[in-house]
C-alpha positions as CSV (number, residue, x, y, z in Angstrom):
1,X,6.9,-0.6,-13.4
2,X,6.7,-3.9,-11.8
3,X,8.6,-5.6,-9.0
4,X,9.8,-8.6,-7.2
5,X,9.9,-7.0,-3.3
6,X,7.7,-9.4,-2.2
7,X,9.8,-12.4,-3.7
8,X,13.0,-11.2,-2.5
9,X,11.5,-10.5,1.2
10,X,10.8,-14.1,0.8
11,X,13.9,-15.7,-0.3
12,X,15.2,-13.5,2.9
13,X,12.8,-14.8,5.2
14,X,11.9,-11.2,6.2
15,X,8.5,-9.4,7.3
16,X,7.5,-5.8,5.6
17,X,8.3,-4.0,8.7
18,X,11.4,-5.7,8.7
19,X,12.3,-4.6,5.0
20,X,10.7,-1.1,6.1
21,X,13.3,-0.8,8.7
22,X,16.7,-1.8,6.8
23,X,15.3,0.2,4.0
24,X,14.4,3.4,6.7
25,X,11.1,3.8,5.2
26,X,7.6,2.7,6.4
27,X,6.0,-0.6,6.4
28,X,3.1,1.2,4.3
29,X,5.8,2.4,1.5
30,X,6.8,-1.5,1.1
31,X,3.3,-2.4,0.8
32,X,2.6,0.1,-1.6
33,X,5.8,-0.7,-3.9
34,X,4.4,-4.5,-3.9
35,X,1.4,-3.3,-4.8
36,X,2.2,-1.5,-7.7
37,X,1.0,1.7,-6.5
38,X,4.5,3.9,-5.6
39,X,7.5,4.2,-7.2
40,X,10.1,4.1,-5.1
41,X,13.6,7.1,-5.4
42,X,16.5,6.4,-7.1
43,X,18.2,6.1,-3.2
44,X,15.4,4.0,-1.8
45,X,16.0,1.3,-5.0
46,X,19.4,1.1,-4.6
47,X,19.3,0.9,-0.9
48,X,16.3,-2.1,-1.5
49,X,19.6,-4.0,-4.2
50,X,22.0,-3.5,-1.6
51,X,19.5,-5.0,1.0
52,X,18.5,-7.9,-1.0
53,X,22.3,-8.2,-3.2
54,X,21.4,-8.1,-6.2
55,X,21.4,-5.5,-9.0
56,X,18.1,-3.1,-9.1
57,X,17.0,-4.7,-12.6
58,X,16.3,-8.1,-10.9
59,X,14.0,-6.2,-8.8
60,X,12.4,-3.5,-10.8
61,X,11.3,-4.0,-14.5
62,X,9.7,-2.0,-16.9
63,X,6.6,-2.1,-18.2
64,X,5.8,-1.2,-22.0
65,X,3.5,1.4,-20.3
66,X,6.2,3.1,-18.9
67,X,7.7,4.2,-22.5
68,X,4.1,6.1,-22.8
């Protein structure tokens, strides 16, 4: 699944550990869902939409991969 964390921290002006905090998570769990390498909950992506306002598919897509 990919994802566009690190574009929306950006178009909020906000650090990781920033993110890490509204989001009530570490700074190493936001690294590691803009790095591809954790999937985030159903809770923690809805929390990350409401953070950023917009809708959890203009952050998380779906890679053909993930039909495998």
């Amino acid at each position: 699944m990919k994802n566009s964390i690190k574009v929306e921290r950006a178009k909020k002006n906000i650090t990781q550990a920033e993110l890490a905090k509204l989001a009530k998570v570490s700074r190493q769990t936001i690294n590691a869902m803009e790095l591809g390498k954790y999937v985030p909950s159903t809770v923690l992506a809805l929390r990350l939409a409401q953070i950023f306002e917009v809708e959890i598919s203009e952050i998380f897509k779906l890679e053909d991969s993930d039909w495998a």
